[in-house]
N, C-alpha and C positions, 0 to 999 in steps of 0.2 A: 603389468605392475608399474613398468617405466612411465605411462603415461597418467595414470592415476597418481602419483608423486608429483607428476607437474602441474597436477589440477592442487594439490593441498602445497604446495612452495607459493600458487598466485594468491589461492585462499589466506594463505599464512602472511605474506607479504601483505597486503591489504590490511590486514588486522593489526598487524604492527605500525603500522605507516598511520591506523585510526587514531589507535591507542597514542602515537605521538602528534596529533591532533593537526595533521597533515587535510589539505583540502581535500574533498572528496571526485572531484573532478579530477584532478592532476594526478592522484592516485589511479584512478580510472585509469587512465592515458597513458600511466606506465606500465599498468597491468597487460592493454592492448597491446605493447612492446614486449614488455614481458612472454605473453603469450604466443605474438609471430617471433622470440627466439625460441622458446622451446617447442614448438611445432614445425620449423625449419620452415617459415613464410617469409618469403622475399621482401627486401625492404621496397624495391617498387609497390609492390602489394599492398603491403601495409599501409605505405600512403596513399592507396586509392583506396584503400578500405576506411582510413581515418576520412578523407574527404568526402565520401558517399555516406557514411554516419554522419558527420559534420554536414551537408546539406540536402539531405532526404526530408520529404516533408513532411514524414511523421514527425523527425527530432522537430523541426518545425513547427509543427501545430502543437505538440506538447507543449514549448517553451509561450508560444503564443496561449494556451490553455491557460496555465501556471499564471503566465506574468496577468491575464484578464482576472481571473481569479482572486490573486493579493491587488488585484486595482480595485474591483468590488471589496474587498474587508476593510479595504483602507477607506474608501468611499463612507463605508458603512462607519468606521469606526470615529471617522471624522465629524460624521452629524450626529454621533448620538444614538444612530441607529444597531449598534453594535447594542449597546450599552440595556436601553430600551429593552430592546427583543432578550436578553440575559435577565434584566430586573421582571420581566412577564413572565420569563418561564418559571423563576423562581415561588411568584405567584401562585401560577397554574399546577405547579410540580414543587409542590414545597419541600424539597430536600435536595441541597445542593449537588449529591454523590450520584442520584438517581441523574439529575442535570447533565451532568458532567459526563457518563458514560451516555445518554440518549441522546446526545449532541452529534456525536461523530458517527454512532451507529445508525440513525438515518440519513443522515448525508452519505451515508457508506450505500443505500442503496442507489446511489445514483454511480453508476460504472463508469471509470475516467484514472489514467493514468494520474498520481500526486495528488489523488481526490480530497487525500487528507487534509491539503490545504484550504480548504472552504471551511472545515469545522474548527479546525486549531484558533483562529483568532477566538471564538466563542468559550472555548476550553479554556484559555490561556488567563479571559476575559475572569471565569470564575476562579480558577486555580489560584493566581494571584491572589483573590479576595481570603483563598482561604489556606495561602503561606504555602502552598504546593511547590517541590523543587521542580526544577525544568525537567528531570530526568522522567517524575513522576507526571505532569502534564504531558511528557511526549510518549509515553508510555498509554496511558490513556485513550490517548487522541486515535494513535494508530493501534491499539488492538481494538476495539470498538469499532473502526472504522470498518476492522474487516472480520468483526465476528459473524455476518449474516452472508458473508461469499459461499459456505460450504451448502447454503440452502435458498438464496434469493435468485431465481431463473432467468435474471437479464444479465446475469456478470459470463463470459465470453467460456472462462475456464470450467463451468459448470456444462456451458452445452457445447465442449468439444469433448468432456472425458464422456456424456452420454450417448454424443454422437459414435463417439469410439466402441461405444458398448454394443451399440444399437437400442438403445430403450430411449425413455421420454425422458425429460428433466426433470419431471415433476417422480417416476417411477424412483431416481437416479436420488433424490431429496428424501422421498421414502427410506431410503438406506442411511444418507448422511445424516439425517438433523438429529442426532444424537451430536453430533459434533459442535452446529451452535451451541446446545445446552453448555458444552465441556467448554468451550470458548467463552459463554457470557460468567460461566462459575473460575476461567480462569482470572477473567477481567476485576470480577469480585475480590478474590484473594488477591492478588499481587494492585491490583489497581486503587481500590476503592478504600480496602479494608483498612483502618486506622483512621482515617479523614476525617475529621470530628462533623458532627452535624450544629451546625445552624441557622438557627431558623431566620427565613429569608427576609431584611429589611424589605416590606411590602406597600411603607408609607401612605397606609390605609386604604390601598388600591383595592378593590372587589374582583372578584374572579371576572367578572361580563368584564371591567376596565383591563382585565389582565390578559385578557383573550385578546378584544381590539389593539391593544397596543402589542400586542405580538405579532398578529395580523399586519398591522398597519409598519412594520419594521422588519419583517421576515418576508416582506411580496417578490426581493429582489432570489433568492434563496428560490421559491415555490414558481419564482416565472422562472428562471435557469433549468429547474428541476422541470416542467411541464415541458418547457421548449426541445429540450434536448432527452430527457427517457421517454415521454408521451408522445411528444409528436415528432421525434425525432430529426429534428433542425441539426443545422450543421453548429457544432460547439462553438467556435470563434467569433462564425456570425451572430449567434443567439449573443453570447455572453458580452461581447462588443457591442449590440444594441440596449442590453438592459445596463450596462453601465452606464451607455451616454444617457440613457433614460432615466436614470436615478442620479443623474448630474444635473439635468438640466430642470428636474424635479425641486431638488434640493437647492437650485439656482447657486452652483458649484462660480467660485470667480475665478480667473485668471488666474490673478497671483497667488491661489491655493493649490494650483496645480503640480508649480515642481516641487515641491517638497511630496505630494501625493506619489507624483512616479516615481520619484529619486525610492521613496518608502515602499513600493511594489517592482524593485527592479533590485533583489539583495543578490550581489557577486556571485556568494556559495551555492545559491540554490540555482544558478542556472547553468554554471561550472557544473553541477553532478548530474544538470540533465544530459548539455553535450558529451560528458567521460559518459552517460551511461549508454547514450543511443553509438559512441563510437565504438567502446567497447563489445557491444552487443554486436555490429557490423563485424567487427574484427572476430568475436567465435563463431560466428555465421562464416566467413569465409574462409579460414585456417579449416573449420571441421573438425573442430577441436576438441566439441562436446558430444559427437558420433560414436567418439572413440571410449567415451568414458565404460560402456556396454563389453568391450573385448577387453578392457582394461580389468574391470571385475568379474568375468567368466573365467580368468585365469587363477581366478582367489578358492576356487572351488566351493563357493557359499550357494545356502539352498535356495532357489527361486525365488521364495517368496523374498528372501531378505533381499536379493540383487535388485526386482521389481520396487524395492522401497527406497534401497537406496542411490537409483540410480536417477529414478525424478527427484530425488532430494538434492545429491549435488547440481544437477542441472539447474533447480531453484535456486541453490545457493551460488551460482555461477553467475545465471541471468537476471537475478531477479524481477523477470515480467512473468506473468503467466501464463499470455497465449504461446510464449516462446520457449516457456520451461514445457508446457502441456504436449506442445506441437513435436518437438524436439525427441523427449524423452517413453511418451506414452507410447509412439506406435513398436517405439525400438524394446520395451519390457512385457507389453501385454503379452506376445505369444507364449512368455518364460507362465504364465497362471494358467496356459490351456493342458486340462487332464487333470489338472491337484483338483481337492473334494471339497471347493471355494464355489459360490454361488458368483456371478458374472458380476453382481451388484455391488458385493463386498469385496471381490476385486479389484474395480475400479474405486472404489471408498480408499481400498488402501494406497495403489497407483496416487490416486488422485492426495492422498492427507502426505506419504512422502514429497510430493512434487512442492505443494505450498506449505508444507513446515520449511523448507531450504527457503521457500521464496520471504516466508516469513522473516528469517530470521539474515536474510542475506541484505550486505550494508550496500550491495547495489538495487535494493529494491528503491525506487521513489518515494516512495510516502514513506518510510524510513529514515533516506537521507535527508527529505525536507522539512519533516516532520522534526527532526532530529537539529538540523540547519535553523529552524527557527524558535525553535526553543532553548537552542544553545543545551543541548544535553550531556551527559557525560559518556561514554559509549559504552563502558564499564558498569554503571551503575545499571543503561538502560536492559543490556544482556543478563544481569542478574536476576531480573524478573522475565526477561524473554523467554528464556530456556525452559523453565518449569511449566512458563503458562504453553508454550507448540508441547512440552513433556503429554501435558494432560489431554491434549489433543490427541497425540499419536495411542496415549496409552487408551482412549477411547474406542480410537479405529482400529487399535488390537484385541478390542472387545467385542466388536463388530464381527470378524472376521473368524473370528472364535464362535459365536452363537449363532454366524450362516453358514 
């Protein structure tokens, strides 16, 4: 019980520290402290645990990811080409709201730590247009992004829970996609609903003109997406070639450039990549969140409930997924073997606890950046959070009911 208190003190600290609109990094960084005190880790430790988060090459290639990323929007948005590809789809998809949530949701199919940041300029692009608060564009942005995780086969956390199961991804999708639906109807109500419609200034454009120029302004988007889920290139390499190639395209000058990086290099958001990969070092090696398992075995709660909530706080602790999935799944699945649960909607449920925590956890990435650039309110954004993962979960206890 002692140990699960110290898990909801770092949780609770965190939330407070938000809500007084404390950076998200340095928050981080105390939590890691936080954490090696109440797990009795050495401060030696600590420091080599902060150091080995602080230069491992994942946090690395993430913050390289991210920073290549807002260097393409900024690119884009500098020619025109932001602008362009928004006025086409308007065109093509003449309803701004439809826009607005199909924006982030296929970009969401490309698998990438802070993916959210590829679609957010385009969101932001519309939302403005039509008086959206930041709280409600970043809302947007990231539940879209990640309403097709619980059924699209190349995201990481899909084919570790099937791996676990032993079944296919595609058998494992069989079970879940009830869960899109409840994800794209939460995006509805909390997201969309109210947003007035207007019809999209088209300036006499024809749909073939609205196709081409959507084409001819989205190549940079569709060559990222080819190079890296298709042919699977190395991310930094791809994205750092099609930038200089849509520079030199655009016959990009000199003196346009600093203010380009200074505008793809924002404090906050790279502050909450370091707090998150140091963090995340630091419950890796305290073993912090092992413990979460013996901590609610002593609660006397029925399986099924420990199995839900025990990848839920782990989501909400780590907010990554292969780390919440990895962590938590092999330590609850044996609590579901002998109850009269079919393998499939067992791991449905494993799996909707683990990413409602990650969902809704302020160390998840595309949360903090998402959040980070929109300037949101954290208040406002949770108010619609909680009902929209509600409907999720209440889904996957329908699931688990009628297998």
């Amino acid at each position: 019980m002692l140990d699960l208190l110290k898990f909801i003190l770092i949780l609770g600290v965190t939330i407070f520290l938000l809500t007084r609109k404390w950076d998200l990094g340095l928050i981080l960084l105390l939590d890691a402290g936080l954490t090696a005190l109440l797990f009795a880790y050495p401060l030696a430790g600590l420091l080599d645990s902060i150091w080995r988060g602080l230069t491992a090459a994942d946090t690395w290639n993430l913050a390289g990811a991210v920073f290549l990323v807002l260097l393409l929007a900024e690119l884009m948005r500098r020619t025109q080409a932001m602008e362009r590809m928004v006025t086409a789809l308007q065109v093509v998809v003449p309803d701004s709201r439809i826009v607005l949530a199909l924006m982030p949701t296929l970009i969401g199919l490309m698998p990438m730590l802070g993916g959210a940041m590829f679609s957010a300029p385009m969101v932001n692009e519309i939302g403005t247009r039509l008086d959206l608060t930041p709280s409600r564009k970043t809302y947007i942005n990231y539940w879209f992004r990640h309403s097709m995780e619980y059924v699209f086969p190349l995201y990481s956390s899909l084919l570790m829970v099937s791996a676990l199961l032993g079944v296919s991804v595609y058998a494992f999708v069989s079970a879940s996609w009830p869960l899109a639906v409840a994800a794209l109807l939460g995006g509805v109500i909390w997201g969309l609903a109210g947003i007035r419609h207007e019809p999209p200034a088209t300036n006499g454009q024809s749909q073939r003109a609205a196709w081409c120029d959507l084409l001819t302004s989205l190549w940079p988007i569709l060559l990222v997406i080819l190079a890296v889920v298709v042919l699977h290139y190395n991310m930094l390499i791809s994205l750092a070639v099609i930038c200089t190639l849509f520079a030199v395209i655009k016959r990009l000058g000199p003196g346009q450039w600093r203010d380009v990086l200074s505008r793809s290099l924002p404090l906050q958001t790279f502050s909450s990549i370091f707090g998150v990969m140091i963090f995340k070092q630091v419950l890796q090696d305290t073993g912090a969140v092992e413990q979460i398992p013996q901590a609610l075995s002593t609660l006397g709660w029925p399986p099924l409930l420990v199995a839900f909530v025990v990848p839920m706080l782990v989501g909400l602790v780590t907010g990554t997924a292969p780390a919440a999935m990895a962590l938590s799944l092999p330590l609850v699945a044996p609590l579901l073997n002998g109850l009269p649960i079919e393998a499939l909607a067992s791991g449905v449920w494993m799996f909707v606890g683990c990413f409602s925590g990650i969902l809704l956890s302020p160390m998840h990435l595309c949360l903090a950046l998402t959040h980070n650039y929109f300037g949101a309110n954290w208040g406002e954004l949770y108010k619609v959070l909680v009902p929209s993962v509600g409907i999720i979960i209440v889904t996957a206890t329908g699931i688990v009911l009628l297998r």
